[in-house]
N, C-alpha and C positions, 0 to 999 in steps of 0.2 A: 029220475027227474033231476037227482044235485047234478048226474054227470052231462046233462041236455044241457044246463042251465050253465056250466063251465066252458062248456065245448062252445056256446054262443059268447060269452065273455070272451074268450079268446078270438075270437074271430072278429069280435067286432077292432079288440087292439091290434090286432095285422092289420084291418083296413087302413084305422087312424094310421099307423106306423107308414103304411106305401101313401095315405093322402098328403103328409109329413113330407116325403121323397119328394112325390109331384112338386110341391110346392116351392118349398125351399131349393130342392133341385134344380130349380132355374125352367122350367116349361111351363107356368103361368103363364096368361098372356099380360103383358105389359113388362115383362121379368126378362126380354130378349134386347133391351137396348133400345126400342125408337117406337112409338103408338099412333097413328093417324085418326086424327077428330075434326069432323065436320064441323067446317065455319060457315057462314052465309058470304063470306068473301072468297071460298074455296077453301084445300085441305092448307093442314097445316102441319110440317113433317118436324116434329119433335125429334131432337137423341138425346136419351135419356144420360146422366151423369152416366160415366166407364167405372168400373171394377179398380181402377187406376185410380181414383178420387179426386175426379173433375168439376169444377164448384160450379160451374154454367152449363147449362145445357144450351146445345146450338137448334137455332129456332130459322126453318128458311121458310116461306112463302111460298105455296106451288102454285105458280097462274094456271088457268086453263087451257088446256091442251098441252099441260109439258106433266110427264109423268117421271116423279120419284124414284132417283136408284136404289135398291134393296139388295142387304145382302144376303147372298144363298141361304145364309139362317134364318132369315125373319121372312123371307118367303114363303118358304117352307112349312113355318110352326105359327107365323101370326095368324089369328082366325079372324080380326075383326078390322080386315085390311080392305075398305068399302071399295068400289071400283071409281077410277079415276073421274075425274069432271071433264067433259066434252069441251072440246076447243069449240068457243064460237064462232056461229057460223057470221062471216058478213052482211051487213046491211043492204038489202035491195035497195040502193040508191039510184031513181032515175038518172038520164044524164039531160042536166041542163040545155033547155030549148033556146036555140038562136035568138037574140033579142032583134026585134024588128028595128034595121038602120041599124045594129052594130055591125061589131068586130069581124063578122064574118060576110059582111057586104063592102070590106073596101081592100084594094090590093094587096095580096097576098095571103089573103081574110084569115084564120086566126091559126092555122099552119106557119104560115112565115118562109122563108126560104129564099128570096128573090136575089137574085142577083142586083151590082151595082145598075148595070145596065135597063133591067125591066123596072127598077125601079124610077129610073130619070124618064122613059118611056110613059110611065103610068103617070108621072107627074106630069109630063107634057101635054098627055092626054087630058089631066083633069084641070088645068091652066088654061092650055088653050095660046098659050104664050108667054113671053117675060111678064113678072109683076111690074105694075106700072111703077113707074120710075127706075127703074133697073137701067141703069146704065151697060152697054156693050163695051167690053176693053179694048184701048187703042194701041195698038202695034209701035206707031211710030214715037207715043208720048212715050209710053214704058221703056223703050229701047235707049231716046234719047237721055232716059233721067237714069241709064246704070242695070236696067233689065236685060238679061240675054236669055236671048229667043231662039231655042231653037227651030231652022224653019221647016224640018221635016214632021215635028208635031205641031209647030207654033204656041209651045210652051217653056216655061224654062227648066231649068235641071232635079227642079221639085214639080212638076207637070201644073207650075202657075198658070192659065190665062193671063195676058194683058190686065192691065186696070186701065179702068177708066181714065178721059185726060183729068188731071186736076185730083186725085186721089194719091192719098199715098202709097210706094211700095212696098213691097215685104223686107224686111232687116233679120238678116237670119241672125238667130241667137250669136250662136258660136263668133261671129264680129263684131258683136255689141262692145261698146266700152261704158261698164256704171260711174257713177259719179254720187258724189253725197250730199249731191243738188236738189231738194224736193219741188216737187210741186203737187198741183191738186186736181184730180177728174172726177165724174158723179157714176157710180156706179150703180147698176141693179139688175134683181134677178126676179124671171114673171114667168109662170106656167098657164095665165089665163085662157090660152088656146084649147085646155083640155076641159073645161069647165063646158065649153061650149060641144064637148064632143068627150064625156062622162063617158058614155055608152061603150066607147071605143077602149076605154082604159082596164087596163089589170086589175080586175076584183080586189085583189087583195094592196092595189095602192089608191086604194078611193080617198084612205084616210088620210094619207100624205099630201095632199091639193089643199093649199089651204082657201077660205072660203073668197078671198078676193082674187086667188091666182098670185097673189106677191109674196114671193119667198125671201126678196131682202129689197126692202123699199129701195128708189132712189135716195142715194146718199154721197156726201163729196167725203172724197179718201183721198191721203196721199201715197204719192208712190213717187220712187229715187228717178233720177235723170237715166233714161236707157232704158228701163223697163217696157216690160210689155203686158197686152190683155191679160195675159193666163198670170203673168207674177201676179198680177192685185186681186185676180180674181180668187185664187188659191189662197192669198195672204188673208184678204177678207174674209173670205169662209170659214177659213180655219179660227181667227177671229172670234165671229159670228154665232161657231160653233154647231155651223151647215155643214153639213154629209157632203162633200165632192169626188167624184173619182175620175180620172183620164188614163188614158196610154199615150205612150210615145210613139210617134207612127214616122219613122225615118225615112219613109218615101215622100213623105210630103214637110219635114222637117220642122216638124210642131206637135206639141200636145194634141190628144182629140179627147174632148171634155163626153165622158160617157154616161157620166148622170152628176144632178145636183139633187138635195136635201133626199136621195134616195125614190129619184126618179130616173128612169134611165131611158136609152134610145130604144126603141120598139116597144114600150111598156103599151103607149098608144099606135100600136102599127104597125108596119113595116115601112112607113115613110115617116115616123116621127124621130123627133131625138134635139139634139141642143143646137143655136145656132147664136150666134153673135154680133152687132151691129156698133158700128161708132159714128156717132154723128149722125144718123138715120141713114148709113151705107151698111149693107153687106160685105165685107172684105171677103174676096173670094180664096183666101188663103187661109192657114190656119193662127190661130191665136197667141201664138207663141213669136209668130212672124211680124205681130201690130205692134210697132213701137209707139210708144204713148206721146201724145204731147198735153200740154198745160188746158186745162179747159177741158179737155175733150169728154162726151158722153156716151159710155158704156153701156150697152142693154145688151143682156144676157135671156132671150126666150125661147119658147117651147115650142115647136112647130110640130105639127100634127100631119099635114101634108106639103112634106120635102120643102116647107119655104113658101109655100102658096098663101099661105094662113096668114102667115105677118109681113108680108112682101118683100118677101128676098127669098122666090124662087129661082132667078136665074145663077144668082150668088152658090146657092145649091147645089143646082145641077151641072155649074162646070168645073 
């Protein structure tokens, strides 16, 4: 019986002695360097302090559907290494139904694409003809005041039409001479055309319109002897601390104004975008080209179809 009772003592201190091994040994689980534990935000991949005596342990975030690199050890021997979280799946989002009388009922409908051409066509089409008071440029006035015509397009070296008689002509930068002579004009900036044609505009710039369409009231500014449209308009803005943006377009030798306060051309269309008026003329040239004089009044609007809206379609289309 004493020798049963030995023979079990003993046996039972081998066990402790190899549980001892196991343990300290290093093949516990969590005893391998790094443990994965389940968040409601997804896993979270722990490395335990190193053997080295590391004071931080590094903590990364695993999103969903990106799975954890493991090293050949902890693959191996980790047993409580749950299986990764499923990448989720996207949202059945219908797709948005055409608004009845929008964007996808007017030229070029909400694709876009048109050429310069099908778009002076499509304006023709919804005119019907010049806006009233549109004057047609005169040949013989332009020529006689310093315009050269060529007569195989009947334009001149920047593809100007004629102006009308009694209008001024274009003054290209590059010959200007400044002077540090001020004077004073009224300037302003209107997007009211799209208030009336919402439907048509860019979802995401609905917030941008503001609720009367005026984005820089009438106001008298000065600007230097020589100047032109784009200097004051640029100066102002910037100013004002209006969003402006243009290019330089050296075919036609002028700034082209591409958006104001973060409105831009096509936002409403394929015929919309910025246009410019002094004195209630359309200058058929561009803005860089309008020498300024004393008095005169600026408006800067938003035309929705090529000019037709605020009457300077033909200023537009030639």
């Amino acid at each position: 019986m004493k020798l049963t009772k030995g023979k079990l003592i003993a046996a039972l201190i081998i066990v402790a002695v190899l549980a001892a091994a196991f343990w300290y040994g290093g093949n516990a689980p969590g005893l391998q360097g790094w443990t994965v534990r389940g968040q409601e935000s997804g896993a979270v991949l722990e490395v335990s302090p190193s053997a080295s005596g590391a004071d931080e342990s590094e903590v990364f975030e695993k999103k969903p559907g990106w799975e954890a690199e493991k090293s050949p050890q902890a693959e191996s021997s980790n047993p409580i290494c749950s299986e990764p979280p499923r990448a989720s799946e996207p949202a059945n989002t219908p797709e948005p139904s055409p608004t009845p009388g929008g964007l996808d009922t007017r030229p070029g409908g909400t694709e876009g694409g048109m050429t310069a051409q099908e778009k002076v066509e499509a304006a023709a089409e919804l005119a019907g003809g010049s806006s009233a008071g549109v004057e047609q440029g005169n040949k013989e006035y332009s020529e006689a005041n310093g315009m050269v015509i060529d007569p195989e397009t009947g334009k001149d070296r920047y593809l100007t039409d004629p102006v009308p008689e009694g209008k001024p002509l274009p003054v290209e930068p590059q010959d200007v001479e400044f002077s540090d002579v001020t004077h004073t004009c009224t300037l302003s900036v209107r997007c009211d055309t799209i208030l009336e044609n919402i439907n048509w505009l860019d979802p995401e710039k609905v917030e941008l319109v503001p609720e009367d369409g005026v984005i820089f009231p009438a106001t008298e500014v000065t600007f230097y002897e020589g100047e032109s449209v784009f200097n004051v308009l640029q100066r102002e803005m910037r100013k004002a601390g209006i969003h402006m943006e243009f290019v330089d377009t050296p075919m036609y030798n002028s700034a082209y104004i591409e958006g104001i306060n973060n409105l831009y051309e096509f936002d409403c269309g394929e015929l919309s975008g910025w246009m410019y008026k002094v004195n209630d003329w359309f200058p058929n040239y561009g803005c860089s080209r309008y020498q300024l004089q004393p008095g005169d009044v600026v408006e800067w609007v938003y035309t929705c179809d090529l000019g037709i809206d605020v009457g300077g379609y033909y200023a537009a289309s030639g």
